[in-house]
C-alpha positions as CSV (number, residue, x, y, z in Angstrom):
1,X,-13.7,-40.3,-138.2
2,X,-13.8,-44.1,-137.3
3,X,-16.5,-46.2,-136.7
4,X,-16.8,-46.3,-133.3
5,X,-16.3,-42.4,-133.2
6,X,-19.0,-42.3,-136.1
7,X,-21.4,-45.1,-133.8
8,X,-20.9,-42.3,-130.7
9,X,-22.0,-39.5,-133.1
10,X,-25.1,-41.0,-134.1
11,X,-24.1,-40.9,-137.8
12,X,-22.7,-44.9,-138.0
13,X,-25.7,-47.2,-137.6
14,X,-25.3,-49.8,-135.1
15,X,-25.3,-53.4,-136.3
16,X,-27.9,-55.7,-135.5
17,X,-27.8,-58.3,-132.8
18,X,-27.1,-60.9,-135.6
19,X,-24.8,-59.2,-137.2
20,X,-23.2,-58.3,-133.5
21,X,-22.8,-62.1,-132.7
22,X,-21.5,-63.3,-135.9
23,X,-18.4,-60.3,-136.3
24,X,-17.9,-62.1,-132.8
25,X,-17.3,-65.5,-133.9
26,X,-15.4,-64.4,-136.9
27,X,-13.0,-62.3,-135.0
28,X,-12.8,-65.8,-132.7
29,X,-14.1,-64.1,-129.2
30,X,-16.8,-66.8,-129.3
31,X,-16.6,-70.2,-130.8
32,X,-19.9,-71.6,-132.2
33,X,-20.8,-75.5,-133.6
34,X,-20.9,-78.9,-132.3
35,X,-17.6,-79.0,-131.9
36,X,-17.3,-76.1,-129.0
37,X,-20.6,-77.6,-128.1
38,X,-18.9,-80.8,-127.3
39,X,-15.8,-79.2,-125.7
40,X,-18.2,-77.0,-123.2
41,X,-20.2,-79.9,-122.1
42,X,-16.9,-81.9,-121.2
43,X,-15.4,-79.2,-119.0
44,X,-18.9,-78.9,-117.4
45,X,-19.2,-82.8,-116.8
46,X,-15.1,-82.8,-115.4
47,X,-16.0,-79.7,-113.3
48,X,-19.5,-80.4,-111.7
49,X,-19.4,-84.2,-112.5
50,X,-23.0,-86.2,-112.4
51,X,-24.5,-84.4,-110.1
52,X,-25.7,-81.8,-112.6
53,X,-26.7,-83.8,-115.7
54,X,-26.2,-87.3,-114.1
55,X,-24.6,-90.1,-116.5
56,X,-24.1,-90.5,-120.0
57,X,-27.0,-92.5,-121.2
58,X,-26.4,-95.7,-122.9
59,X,-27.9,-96.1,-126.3
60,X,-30.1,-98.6,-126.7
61,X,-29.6,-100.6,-129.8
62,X,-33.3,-101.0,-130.8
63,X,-35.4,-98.3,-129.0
64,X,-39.4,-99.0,-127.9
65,X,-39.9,-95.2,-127.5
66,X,-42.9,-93.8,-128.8
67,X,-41.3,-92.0,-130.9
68,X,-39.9,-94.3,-132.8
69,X,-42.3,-96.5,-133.7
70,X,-43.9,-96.4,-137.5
71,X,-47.1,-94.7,-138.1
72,X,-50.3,-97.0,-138.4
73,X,-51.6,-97.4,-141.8
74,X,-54.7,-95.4,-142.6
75,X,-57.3,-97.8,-143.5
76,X,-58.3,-98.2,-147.0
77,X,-60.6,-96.4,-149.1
78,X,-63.2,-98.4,-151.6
């Protein structure tokens, strides 16, 4: 019997979600990474333009977000 046969009988467990997604990307119907990431948001910004995300953002060299200013020092201890 093959799997999917065995999966419609009830005697095959079905795979897990996980499992599900990642026999997806190794069989290549999905592509997955930074990469693909990269390639989807460039057909998205040629398709719809800025109106959806609005322009690429130019890096500051030295940033004054909050973020990314050092801790304060706790005071010291006697």
């Amino acid at each position: 019997m093959s799997t999917k046969k065995a999966r419609l009988a009830g005697t095959c467990p079905r795979p897990t979600s996980a499992e599900h997604v990642l026999g997806q990307i190794a069989r290549g119907e999905v592509r997955a990474g930074p990469d693909a990431a990269r390639e989807i948001a460039a057909r998205h910004q040629a398709a719809y333009g800025d109106a959806v995300w609005g322009p690429v953002p130019v890096r500051p060299a030295v940033s004054s977000g909050p973020y990314l200013r050092p801790h304060p020092k706790p005071a010291a201890t006697r």
